[in-house]
ZAMARGU-4260 file (C-alpha; in steps of 0.2 Angstrom, whole numbers, plus 5000, padded with zeros to 4 digits):
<rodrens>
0) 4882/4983/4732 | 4867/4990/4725 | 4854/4984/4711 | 4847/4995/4697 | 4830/4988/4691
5) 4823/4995/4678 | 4814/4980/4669 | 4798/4982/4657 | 4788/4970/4664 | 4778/4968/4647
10) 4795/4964/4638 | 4808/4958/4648 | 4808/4943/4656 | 4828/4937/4655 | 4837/4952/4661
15) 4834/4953/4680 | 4848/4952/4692 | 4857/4937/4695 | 4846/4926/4708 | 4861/4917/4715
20) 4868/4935/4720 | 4855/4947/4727 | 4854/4939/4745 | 4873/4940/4749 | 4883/4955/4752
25) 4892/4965/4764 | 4885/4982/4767 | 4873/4986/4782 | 4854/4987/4774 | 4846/5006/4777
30) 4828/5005/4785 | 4820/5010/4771 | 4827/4997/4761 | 4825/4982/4772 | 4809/4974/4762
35) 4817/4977/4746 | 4824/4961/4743 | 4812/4948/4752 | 4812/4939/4737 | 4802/4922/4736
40) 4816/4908/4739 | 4817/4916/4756 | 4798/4903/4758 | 4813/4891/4757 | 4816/4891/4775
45) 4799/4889/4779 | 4799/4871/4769 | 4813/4868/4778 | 4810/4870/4794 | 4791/4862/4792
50) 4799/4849/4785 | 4810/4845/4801 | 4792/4845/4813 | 4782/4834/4800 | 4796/4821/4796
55) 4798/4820/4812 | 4780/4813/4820 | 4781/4804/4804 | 4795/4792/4808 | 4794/4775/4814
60) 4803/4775/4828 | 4797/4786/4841 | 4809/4795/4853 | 4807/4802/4871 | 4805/4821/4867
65) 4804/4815/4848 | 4785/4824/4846 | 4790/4839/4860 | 4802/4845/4850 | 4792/4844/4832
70) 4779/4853/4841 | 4792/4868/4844 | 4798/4865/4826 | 4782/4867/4820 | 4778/4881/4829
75) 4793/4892/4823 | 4789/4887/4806 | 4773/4895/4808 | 4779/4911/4817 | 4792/4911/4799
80) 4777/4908/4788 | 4769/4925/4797 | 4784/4936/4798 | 4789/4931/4778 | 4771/4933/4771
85) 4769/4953/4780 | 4788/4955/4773 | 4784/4949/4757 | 4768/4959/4756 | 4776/4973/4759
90) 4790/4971/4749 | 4777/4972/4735 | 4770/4987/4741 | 4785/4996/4746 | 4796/4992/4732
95) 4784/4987/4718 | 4797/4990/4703 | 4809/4977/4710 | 4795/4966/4714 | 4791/4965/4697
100) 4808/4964/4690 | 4810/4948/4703 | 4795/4940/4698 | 4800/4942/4679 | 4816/4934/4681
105) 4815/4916/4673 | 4826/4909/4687 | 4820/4919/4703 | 4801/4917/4696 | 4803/4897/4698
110) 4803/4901/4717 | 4788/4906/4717 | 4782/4889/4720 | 4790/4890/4738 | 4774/4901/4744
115) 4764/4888/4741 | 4774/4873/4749 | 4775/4884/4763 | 4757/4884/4766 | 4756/4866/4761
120) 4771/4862/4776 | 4765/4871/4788 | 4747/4864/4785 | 4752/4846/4787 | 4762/4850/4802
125) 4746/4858/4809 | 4736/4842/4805 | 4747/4835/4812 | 4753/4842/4828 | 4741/4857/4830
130) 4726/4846/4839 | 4738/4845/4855 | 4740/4865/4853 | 4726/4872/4844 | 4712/4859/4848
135) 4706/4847/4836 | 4693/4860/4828 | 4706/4874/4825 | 4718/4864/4820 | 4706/4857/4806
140) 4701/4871/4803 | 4720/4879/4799 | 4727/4862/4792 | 4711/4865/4777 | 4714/4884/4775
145) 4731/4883/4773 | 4731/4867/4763 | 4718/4875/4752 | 4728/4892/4750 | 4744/4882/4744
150) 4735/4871/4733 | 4727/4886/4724 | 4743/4897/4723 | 4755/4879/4719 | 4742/4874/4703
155) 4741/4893/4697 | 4760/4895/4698 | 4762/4878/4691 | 4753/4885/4676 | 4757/4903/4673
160) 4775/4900/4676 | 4779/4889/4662 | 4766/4901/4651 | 4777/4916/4655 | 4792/4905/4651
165) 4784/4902/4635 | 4780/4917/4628 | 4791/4930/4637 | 4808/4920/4638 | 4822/4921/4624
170) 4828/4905/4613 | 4845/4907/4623 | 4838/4900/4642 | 4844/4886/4647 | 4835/4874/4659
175) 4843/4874/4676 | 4837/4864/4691 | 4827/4879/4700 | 4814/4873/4686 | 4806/4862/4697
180) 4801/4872/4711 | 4784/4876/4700 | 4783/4859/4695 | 4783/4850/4716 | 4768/4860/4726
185) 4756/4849/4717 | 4763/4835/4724 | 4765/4842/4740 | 4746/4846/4739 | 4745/4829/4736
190) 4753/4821/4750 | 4747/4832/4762 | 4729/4831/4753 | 4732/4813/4761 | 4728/4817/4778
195) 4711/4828/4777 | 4704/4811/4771 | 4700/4805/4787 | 4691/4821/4790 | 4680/4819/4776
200) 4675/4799/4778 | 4667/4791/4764 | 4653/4798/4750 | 4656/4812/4737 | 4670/4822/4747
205) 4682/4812/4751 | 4683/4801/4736 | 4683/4818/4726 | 4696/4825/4738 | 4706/4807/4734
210) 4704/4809/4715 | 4707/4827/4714 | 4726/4821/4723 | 4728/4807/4713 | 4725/4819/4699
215) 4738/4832/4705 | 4748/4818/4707 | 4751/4814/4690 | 4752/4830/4684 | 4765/4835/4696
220) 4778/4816/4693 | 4773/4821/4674 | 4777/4837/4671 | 4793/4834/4682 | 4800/4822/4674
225) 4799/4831/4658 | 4809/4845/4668 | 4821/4832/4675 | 4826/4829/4658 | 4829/4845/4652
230) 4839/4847/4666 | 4850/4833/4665 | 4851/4834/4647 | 4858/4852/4651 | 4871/4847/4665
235) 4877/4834/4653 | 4881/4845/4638 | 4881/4860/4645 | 4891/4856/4663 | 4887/4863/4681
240) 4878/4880/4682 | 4889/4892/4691 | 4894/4888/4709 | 4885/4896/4719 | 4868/4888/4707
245) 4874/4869/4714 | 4863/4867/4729 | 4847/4869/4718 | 4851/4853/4711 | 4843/4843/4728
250) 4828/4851/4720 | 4827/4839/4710 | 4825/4825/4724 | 4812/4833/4730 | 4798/4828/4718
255) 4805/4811/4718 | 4803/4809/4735 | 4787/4817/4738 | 4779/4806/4725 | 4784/4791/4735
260) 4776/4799/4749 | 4760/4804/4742 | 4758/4787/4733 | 4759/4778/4749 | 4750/4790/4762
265) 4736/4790/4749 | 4736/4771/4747 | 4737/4772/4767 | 4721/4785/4769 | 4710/4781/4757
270) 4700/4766/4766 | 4694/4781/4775 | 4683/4787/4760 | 4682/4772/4748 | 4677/4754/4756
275) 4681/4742/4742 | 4694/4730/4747 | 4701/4728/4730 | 4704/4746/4725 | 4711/4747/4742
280) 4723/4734/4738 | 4728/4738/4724 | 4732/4757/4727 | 4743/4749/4743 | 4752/4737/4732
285) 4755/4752/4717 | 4761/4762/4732 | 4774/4750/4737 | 4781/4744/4719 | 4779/4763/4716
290) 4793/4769/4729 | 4803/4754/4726 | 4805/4759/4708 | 4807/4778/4713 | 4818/4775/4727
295) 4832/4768/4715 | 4833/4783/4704 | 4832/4795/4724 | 4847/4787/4727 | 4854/4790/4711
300) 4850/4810/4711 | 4853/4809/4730 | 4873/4803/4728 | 4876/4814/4711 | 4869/4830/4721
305) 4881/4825/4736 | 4894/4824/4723 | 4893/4840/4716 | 4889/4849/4731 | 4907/4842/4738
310) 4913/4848/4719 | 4906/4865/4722 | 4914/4869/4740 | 4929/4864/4734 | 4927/4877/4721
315) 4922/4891/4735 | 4903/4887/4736 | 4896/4902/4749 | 4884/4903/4760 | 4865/4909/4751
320) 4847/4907/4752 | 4850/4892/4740 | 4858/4882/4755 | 4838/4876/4760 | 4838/4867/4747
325) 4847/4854/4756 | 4833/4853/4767 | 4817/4852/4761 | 4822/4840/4745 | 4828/4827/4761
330) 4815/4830/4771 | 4803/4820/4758 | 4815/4807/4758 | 4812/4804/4775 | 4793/4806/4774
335) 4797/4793/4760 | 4805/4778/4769 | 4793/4782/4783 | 4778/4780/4772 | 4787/4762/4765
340) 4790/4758/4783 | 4773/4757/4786 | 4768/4751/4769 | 4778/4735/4770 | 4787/4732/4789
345) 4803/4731/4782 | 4817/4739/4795 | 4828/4742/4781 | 4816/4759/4777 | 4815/4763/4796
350) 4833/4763/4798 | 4836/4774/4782 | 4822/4785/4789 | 4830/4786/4804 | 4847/4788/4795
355) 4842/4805/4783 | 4833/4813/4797 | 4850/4814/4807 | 4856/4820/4790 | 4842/4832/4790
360) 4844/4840/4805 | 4862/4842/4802 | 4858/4852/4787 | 4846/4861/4794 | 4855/4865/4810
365) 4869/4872/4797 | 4857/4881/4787 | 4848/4890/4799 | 4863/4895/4808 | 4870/4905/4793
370) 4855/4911/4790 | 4852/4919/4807 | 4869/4927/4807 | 4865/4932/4790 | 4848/4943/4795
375) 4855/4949/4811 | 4872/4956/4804 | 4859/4964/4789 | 4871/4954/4775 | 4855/4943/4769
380) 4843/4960/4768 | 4856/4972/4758 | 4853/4976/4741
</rodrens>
């Protein structure tokens, strides 16, 4: 199966190929075509797998060989994060017409917020595993650069996405859940800002660094929830996208249970940078009424994307790139009754922690599976 781009990128911005179908076929990619369709959702798996390693030393029960094995998690998400940023590099140089014509898609442009959280994953993981690899300096050192670099590129998608939408798109788009991938790297910078707090200590710094996340914060649960319900306004009237679209609908959970997280690693971090007890106090107890409130609508996306995810596979749902979104979109619900765990004691959030991340790495055990067997027999790579 071949693609014929031949988009103006001025102009057209609805007429790229289909994104649910460029990264599954049957032929044998040639050589020379082999970057041609490194497209950004292939970032997915990085968020995936980062998320496994982070969720992981974030749990509160801690396992014999629990933190070995994020360590080694961590570090193959980093080795994706290289291999996928030279591909992608030189998928822009090598075939700069398709490149294009990907980017001015206005589904397959939404995934250019998974760069971004990639960075962001792999940062937190560095924070927090790194200092037994790297040393504390180096990891530092990474775990800022890399959280810097995905905060920049996730605020500037976050903005020049929804601007291309706006003034490049036709009246006939209709919203589908792959809209909030621009919408979540705020967040993510947000959660993960969390933990270069205690690197900072108090004064200008870090209560700048604690604003600024705060900030990102709100933009992020905003702006989201205004795509949440353009989404769900369109799945009502409108009914499921086409099958092989259902998996992005975990998207969704993903900026709900990211903002739990950042609301409560905030609250937990910022006595590192700010001293007053009753600001402290109160960004604790909005941290915890925050994820209660939050945590009942999770469920709620959480059981209806399980329902139509069963729906789909009864209807032929194939294996794709979109599969990782089964991951990362659970992954913050884990980082998310971990963070309520520690917030309030409660064993109800430590045993639903403990409960998704089995669910986790079942999903991502599944996912990667496929995937491997996808790149080695060339099917994900043809064009």
């Amino acid at each position: 199966m071949s693609i014929n781009v031949t988009l103006d990128p001025d102009t057209d911005f609805v007429a790229a190929p289909r994104p649910f179908h460029l990264a599954w076929c049957t032929e044998t990619p040639r050589r020379a075509s082999m970057f041609a369709h490194i497209t950004p959702n292939w970032f997915a798996s990085v968020m995936g797998t980062g998320i496994v390693a982070t969720a992981a030393v974030t749990l509160p029960v801690h396992a014999p060989g629990l933190r070995v094995f994020a360590t080694l998690v961590w570090a193959l998400a980093a080795t994706l994060l290289a291999v996928l940023t030279a591909a992608f590099a030189t998928h822009w140089l090598r075939h700069r017409r398709q490149a294009t014509a990907y980017a001015n898609h206005p589904v397959m442009a939404q995934f250019y917020g998974a760069p971004a959280m990639a960075l962001l994953t792999v940062g937190a993981g560095t924070l927090l595993l790194g200092p037994a690899v790297l040393g504390q300096a180096a990891a530092v050192c990474l775990g800022v650069t890399l959280w810097v670099a995905g905060t920049v590129i996730g605020l500037v998608v976050a903005v020049a996405v929804p601007y291309r939408m706006i003034t490049r798109t036709g009246h006939g788009t209709a919203a589908v859940p792959a809209w909030m991938m621009p919408v979540v790297p705020p967040m993510v910078s947000a959660s993960t800002g969390a933990l270069l707090l205690e690197h900072l200590g108090s004064g200008q710094a870090g209560e700048t660094l604690l604003m600024a996340c705060y900030a990102m914060f709100g933009l992020s649960l905003l702006v989201g929830f205004v795509t949440i319900t353009m989404v769900y306004s369109r799945l009502m009237h409108s009914g499921l996208p086409e099958v092989q679209a259902i998996p992005t609908v975990w998207i969704v959970l993903g900026v709900v249970g990211q903002s739990v997280t950042a609301a409560n690693l905030l609250a937990a971090h910022a006595s590192s940078v700010i001293v007053d007890p009753a600001l402290i106090g109160a960004l604790h107890g909005f941290g915890i009424v925050y994820g209660l409130v939050m945590g009942g609508f999770g469920a709620f996306v959480f059981w209806v994307a399980a329902a139509l995810t069963v729906h789909a596979a009864r209807r032929g749902l194939s294996f794709t790139l979109t599969w990782w979104s089964f991951t990362f979109p659970v992954g913050t619900c884990v980082t998310a009754a971990s963070a309520l765990s520690a917030a309030t004691g409660l064993v109800l959030f430590s045993g639903l922690a403990m409960l998704l991340y089995i669910g986790l790495l079942a999903a991502w055990v599944t996912v990667a599976t496929h995937t491997v067997r996808g790149v080695a027999s060339g099917r994900l790579l043809a064009g």
